[in-house]
VEXDREN-2710 file (C-alpha; in Angstrom, 1 decimal):
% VEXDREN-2710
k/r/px/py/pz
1/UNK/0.0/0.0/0.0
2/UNK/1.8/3.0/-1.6
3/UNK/-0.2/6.0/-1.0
4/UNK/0.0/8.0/-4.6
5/UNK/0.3/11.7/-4.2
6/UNK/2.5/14.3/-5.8
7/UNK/5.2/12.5/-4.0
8/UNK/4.8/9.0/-2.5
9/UNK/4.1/8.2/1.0
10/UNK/4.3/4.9/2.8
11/UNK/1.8/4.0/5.1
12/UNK/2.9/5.4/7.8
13/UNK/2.9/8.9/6.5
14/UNK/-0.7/9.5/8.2
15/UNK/0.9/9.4/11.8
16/UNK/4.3/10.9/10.9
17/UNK/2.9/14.4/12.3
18/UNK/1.8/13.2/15.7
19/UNK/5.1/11.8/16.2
20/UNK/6.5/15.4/15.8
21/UNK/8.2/14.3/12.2
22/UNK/9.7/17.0/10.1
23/UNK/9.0/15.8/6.7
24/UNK/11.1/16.6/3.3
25/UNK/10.9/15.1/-0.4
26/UNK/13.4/12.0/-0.8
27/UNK/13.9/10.8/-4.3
28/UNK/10.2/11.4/-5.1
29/UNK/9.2/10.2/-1.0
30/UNK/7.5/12.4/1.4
31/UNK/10.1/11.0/4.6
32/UNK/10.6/12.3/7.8
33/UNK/14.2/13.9/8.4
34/UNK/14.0/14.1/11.8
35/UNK/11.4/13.5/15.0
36/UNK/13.2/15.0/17.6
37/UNK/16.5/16.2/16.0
38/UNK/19.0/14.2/13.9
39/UNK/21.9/14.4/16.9
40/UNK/19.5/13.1/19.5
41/UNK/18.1/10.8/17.0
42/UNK/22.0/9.4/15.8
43/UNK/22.7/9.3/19.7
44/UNK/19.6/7.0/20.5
45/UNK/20.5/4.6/18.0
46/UNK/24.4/4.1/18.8
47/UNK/23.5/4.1/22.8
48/UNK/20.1/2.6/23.1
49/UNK/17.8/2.0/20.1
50/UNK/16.4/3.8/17.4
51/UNK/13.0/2.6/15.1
52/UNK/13.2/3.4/11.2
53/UNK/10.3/3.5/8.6
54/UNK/12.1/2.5/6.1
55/UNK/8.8/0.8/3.9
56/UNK/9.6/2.9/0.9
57/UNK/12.4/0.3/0.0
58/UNK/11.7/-2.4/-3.1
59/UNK/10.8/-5.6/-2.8
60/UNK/10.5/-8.2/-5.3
61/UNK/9.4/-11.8/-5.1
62/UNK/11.8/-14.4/-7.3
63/UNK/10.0/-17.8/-7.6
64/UNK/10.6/-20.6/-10.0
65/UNK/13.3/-23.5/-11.4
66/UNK/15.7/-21.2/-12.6
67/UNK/15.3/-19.1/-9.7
68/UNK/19.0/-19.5/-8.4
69/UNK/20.8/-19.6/-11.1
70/UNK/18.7/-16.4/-12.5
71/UNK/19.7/-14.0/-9.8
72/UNK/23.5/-15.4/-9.6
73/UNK/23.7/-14.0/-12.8
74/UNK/22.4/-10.7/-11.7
75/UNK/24.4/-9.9/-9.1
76/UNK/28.0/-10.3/-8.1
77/UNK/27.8/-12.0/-4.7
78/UNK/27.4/-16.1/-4.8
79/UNK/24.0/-16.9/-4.4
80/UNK/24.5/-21.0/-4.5
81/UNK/26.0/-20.4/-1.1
82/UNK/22.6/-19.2/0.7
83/UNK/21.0/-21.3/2.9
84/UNK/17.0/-21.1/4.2
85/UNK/16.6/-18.4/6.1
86/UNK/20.0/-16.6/5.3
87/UNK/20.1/-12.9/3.6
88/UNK/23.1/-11.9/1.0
89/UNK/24.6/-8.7/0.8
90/UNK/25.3/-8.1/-3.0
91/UNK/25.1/-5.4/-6.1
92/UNK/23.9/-5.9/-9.8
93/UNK/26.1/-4.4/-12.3
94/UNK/25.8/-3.1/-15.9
95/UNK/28.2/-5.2/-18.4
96/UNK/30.6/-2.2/-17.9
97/UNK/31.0/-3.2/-14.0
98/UNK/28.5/0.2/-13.4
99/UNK/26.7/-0.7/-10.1
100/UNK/23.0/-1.0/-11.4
101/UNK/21.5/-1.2/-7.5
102/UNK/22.9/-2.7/-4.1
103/UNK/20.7/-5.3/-2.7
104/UNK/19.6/-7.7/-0.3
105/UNK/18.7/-11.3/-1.4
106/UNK/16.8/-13.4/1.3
107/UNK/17.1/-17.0/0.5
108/UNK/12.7/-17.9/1.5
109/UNK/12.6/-21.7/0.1
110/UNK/14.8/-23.5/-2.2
111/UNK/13.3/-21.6/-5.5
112/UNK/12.0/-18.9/-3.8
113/UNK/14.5/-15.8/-3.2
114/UNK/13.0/-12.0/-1.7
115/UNK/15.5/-9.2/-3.1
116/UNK/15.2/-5.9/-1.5
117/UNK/16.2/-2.8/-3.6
118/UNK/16.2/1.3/-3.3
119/UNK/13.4/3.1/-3.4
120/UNK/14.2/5.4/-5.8
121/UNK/15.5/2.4/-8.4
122/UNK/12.5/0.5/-8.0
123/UNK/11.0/1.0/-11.3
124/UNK/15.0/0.8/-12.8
125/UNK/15.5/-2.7/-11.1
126/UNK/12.2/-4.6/-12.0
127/UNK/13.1/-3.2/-15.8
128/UNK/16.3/-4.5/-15.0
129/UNK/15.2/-7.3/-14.1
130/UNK/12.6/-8.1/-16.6
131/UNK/14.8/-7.8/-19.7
132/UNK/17.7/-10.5/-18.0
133/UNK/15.4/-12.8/-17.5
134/UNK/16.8/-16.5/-18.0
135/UNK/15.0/-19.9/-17.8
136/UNK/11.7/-20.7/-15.7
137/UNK/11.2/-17.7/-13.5
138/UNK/8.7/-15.5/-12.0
139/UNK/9.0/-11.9/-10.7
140/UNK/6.6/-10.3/-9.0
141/UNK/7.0/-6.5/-7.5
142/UNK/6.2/-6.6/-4.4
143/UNK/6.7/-3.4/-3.1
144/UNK/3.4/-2.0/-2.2
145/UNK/2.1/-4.8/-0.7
146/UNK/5.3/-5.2/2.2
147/UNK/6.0/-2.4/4.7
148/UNK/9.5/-2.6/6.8
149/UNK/10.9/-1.1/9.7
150/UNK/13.7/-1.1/11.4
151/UNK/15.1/-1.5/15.0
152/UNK/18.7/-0.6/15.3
153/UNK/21.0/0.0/18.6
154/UNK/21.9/-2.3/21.4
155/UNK/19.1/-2.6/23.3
156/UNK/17.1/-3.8/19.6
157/UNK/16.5/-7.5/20.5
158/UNK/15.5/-6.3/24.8
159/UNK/12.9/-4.6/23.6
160/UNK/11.9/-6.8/20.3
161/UNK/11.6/-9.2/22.5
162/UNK/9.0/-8.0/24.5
163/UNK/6.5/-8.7/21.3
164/UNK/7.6/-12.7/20.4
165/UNK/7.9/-15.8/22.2
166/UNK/10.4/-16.3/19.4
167/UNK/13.8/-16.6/20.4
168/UNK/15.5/-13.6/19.0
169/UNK/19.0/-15.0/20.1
170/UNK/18.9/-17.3/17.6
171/UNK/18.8/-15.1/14.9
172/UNK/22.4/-14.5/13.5
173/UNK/23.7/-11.4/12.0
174/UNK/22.5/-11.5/8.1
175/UNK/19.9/-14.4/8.8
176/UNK/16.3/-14.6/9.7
177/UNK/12.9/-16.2/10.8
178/UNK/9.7/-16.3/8.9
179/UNK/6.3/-16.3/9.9
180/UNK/7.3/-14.4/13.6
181/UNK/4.5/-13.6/15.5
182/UNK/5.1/-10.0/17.0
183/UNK/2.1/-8.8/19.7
184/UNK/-0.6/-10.9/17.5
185/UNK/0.9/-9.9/13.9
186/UNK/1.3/-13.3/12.7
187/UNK/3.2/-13.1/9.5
188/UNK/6.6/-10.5/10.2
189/UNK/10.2/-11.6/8.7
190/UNK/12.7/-10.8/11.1
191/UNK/15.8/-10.3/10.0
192/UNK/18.8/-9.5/11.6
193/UNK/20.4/-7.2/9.3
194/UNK/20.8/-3.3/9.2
195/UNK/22.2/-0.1/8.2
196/UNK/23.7/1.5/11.0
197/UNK/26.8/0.0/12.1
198/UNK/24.6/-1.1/15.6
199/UNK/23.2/-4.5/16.0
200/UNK/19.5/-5.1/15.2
201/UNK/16.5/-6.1/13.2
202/UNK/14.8/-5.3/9.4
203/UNK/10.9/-6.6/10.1
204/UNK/9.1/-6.8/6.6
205/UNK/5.4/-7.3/7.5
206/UNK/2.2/-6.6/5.7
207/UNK/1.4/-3.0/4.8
208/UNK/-1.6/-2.7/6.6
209/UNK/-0.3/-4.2/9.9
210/UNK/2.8/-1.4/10.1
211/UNK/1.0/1.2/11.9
212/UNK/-0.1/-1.3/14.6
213/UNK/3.3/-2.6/15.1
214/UNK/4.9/0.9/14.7
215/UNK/2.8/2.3/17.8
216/UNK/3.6/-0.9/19.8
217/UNK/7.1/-0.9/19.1
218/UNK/7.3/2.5/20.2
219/UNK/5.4/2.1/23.4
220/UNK/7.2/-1.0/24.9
221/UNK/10.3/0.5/24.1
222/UNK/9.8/3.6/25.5
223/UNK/11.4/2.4/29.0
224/UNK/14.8/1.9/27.1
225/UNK/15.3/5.0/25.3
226/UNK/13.2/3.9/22.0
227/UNK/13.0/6.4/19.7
228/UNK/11.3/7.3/16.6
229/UNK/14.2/7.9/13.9
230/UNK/14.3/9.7/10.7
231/UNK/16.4/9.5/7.4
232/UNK/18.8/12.1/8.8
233/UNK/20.3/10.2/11.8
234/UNK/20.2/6.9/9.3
235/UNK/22.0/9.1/7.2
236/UNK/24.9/9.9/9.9
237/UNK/24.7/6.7/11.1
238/UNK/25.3/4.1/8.1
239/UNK/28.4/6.9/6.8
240/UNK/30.4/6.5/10.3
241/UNK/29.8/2.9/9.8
242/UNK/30.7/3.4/5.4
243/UNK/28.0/1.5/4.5
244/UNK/27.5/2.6/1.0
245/UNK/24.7/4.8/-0.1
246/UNK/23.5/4.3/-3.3
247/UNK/23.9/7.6/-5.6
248/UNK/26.7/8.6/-4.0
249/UNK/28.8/6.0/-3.5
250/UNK/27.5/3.4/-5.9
251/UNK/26.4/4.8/-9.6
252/UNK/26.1/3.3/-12.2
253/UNK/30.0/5.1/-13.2
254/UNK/31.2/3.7/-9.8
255/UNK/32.0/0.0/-9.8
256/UNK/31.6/-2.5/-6.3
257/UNK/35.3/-2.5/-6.2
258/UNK/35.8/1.1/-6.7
259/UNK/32.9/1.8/-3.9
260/UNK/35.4/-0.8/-1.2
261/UNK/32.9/-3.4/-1.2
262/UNK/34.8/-6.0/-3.1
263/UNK/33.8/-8.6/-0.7
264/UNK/30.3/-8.6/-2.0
265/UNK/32.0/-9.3/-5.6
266/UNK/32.6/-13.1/-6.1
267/UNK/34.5/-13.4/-9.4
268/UNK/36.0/-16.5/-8.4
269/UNK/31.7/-18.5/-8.7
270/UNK/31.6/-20.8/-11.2
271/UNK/28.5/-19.3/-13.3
272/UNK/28.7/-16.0/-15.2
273/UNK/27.1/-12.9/-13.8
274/UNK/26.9/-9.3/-15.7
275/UNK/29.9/-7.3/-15.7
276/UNK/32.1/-10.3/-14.8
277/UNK/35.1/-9.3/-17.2
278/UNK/35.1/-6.2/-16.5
279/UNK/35.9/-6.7/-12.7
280/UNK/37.7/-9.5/-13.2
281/UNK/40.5/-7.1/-15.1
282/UNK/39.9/-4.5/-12.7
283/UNK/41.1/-6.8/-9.6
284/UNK/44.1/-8.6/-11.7
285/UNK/44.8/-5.4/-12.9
286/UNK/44.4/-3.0/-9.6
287/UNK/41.5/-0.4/-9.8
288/UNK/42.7/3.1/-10.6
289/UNK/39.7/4.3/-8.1
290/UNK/39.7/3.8/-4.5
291/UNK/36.8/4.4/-1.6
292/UNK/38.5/6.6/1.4
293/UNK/38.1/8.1/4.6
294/UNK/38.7/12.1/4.4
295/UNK/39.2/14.3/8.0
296/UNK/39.0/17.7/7.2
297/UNK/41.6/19.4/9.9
298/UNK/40.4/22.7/8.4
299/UNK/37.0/24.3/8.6
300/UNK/34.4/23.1/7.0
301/UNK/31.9/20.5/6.1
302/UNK/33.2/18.1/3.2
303/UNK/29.7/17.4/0.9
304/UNK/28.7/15.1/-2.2
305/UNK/30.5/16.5/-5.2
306/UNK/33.1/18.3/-3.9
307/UNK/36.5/17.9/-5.5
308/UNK/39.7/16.9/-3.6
309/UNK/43.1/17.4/-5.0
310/UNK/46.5/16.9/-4.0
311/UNK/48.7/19.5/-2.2
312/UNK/50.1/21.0/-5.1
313/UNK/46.7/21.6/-6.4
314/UNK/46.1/18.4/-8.6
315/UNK/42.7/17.2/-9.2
316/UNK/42.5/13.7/-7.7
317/UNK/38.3/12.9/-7.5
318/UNK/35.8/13.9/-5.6
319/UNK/33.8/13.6/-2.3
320/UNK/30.4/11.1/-2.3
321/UNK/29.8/11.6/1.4
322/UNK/30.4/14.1/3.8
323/UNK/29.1/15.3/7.4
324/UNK/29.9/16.3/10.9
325/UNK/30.1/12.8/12.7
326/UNK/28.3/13.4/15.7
327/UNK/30.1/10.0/17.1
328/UNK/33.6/11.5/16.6
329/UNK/32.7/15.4/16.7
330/UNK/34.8/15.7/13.7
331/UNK/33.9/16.7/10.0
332/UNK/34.7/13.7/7.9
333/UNK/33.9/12.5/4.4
334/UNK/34.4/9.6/2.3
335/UNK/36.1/10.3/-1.4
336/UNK/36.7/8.7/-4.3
337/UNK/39.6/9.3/-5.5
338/UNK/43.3/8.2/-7.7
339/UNK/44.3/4.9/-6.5
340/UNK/48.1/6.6/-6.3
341/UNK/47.0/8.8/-3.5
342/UNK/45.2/6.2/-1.0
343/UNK/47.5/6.0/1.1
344/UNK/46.5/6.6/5.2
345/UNK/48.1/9.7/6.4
346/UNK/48.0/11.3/2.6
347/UNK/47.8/15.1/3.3
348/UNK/45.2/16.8/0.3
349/UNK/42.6/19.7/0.1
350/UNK/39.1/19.6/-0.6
351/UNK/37.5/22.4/-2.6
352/UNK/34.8/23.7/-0.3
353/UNK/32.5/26.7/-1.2
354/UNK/35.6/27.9/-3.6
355/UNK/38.0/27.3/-0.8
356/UNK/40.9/24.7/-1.0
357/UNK/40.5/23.3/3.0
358/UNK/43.1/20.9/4.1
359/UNK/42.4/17.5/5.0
360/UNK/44.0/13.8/5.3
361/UNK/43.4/10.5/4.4
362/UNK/42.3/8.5/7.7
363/UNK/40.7/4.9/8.0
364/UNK/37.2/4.1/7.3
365/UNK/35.1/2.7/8.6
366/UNK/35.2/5.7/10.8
367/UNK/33.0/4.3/13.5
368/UNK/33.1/0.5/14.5
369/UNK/30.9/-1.2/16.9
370/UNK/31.9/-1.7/20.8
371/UNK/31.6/-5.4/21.5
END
């Protein structure tokens, strides 16, 4: 249920305003950027828990024979090694190694595969995937019909809990349970997977039970520092983490390997998948792009486009993402830039508002997760 205006809404758009939501337009999405504030929102999550509507994302059903061996050629990661119940990380390419879309692919059944794919490629990745397909297969766009939130921080499973006699321990990172019954909502896919750096749980449930579940989520978690949360803190918090955004640091002129996420890229599997040879010669060959993490140790904000050069005023690439982190207090960005000048400690400038600001190359991720 995808509520058609002049820009979409997602079911939960009706009680955005009560919960105090300040709502903008995201890639043709009416989406809350905040509910409270996206420092208190980014500090919820990383301390206690945070709760995400993130239902504007694509899903599409993959069922049939050739269901495996269909999607393996899609994307890059190995499919063959999924198990029931276990999700993939993964990216479809164009034959020029161009990321097409990031993705999840839940393995439901043998012949039976859920991907889930940005909103604003939805209508991109179904076309995608119509054209490509191979053998006995059927696709069927889900996305309308399946809400999902998220529950991110470290007190996620203490308070998803509360709602299931399910045993959320048993959940591993980047597998799930079907059929969970959470607080009478019979049918809820619980997965533990996320975008934040933080432990926690994706729950993709019927589009008409979200607001129920929403309100109850909210309400038993209140007593550990539950918040609602917005796409600005998810913003912050999956770019401390570099968890790559799509249109920023995935396009389809950036390639997996350039973007760092190489181990999502299996070019070693047996069956041939789109844009193999291409980034099969870009790893034997070294890639002449490279994903890094950017401190700016003069003032100002690095931000999506900005170009970065050497010291001696060469132009080197360019920033995809760029904030104050409100983990580190620091303003940080990630760059894509010559793989000659990668190196940890590399002193360069970044062109901000016309003025060449000096920064240095520094690890990324830039926030990791206390055990």
């Amino acid at each position: 249920m995808i509520i058609e205006t002049a820009l979409k809404r997602t079911p939960l758009f009706p009680i955005y305003k009560k919960h105090g939501a300040k709502v903008i337009n995201f890639g043709g999405w009416e989406l809350p950027v905040h509910f409270s504030s996206i420092l208190e929102e980014h500090e919820a999550v990383r301390k206690e828990a945070g709760l995400f509507d993130v239902s504007h994302m694509g899903e599409v059903l993959v069922t049939g024979k050739n269901a495996e061996s269909y999607i393996n050629y899609l994307v890059t990661n190995d499919v063959t090694k999924l198990s029931i119940n276990q999700a993939l990380y993964t990216a479809m390419c164009y034959p020029d190694s161009g990321t097409v879309d990031d993705l999840l692919v839940y393995k439901l059944a043998n012949e039976k595969y859920l991907l889930v794919i940005n909103a604003a490629n939805i209508k991109k990745d179904v076309e995608w995937m119509e054209q490509h397909v191979r053998g006995e297969v059927t696709l069927q766009n889900m996305s309308g019909d399946i809400a999902q939130l998220a529950i991110q921080g470290p007190k996620a499973e203490v308070i998803l809990q509360k709602l299931t006699e399910t045993d959320l321990k048993k959940i591993s990172f980047f597998h799930f349970a079907q059929h969970v019954n959470l607080n009478g909502i019979a049918d809820v896919l619980v997965s533990r997977t996320g975008y934040t750096g933080e432990d926690g749980f994706e729950l993709y449930l019927p589009a008409d039970k979200v607001e129920a579940l929403w309100e109850k989520l909210l309400k038993e978690g209140k007593e550990n520092g539950l918040k609602p949360c917005g796409l600005g803190a998810r913003d912050t918090l999956r770019f401390e983490a570099r968890l790559a955004l799509y249109g920023q640091e995935l396009t389809s002129d950036i390639s997996p390997l350039e973007a760092g996420i190489g181990f999502a890229v299996k070019t070693n599997k047996e069956s041939h998948f789109i844009g193999k040879d291409i980034l099969i010669a870009q790893k034997e060959g070294g890639i002449k792009r490279k994903l890094v993490g950017v401190e700016i140790t003069g003032r100002g904000i690095p931000r999506n486009g900005y170009k970065v050069f050497t010291n001696d005023g060469k132009e080197i690439g360019f920033i995809t993402s760029g904030t104050h982190s409100p983990s580190l207090k620091k303003n940080l960005g990630l760059a894509l830039i010559s793989a000659e000048h990668t190196e940890i400690g590399t002193k360069l400038k970044v062109d901000i508002r016309n003025k060449m600001v000096d920064g240095i190359i520094v690890k990324a991720p830039f926030y990791t997760k206390k055990l």
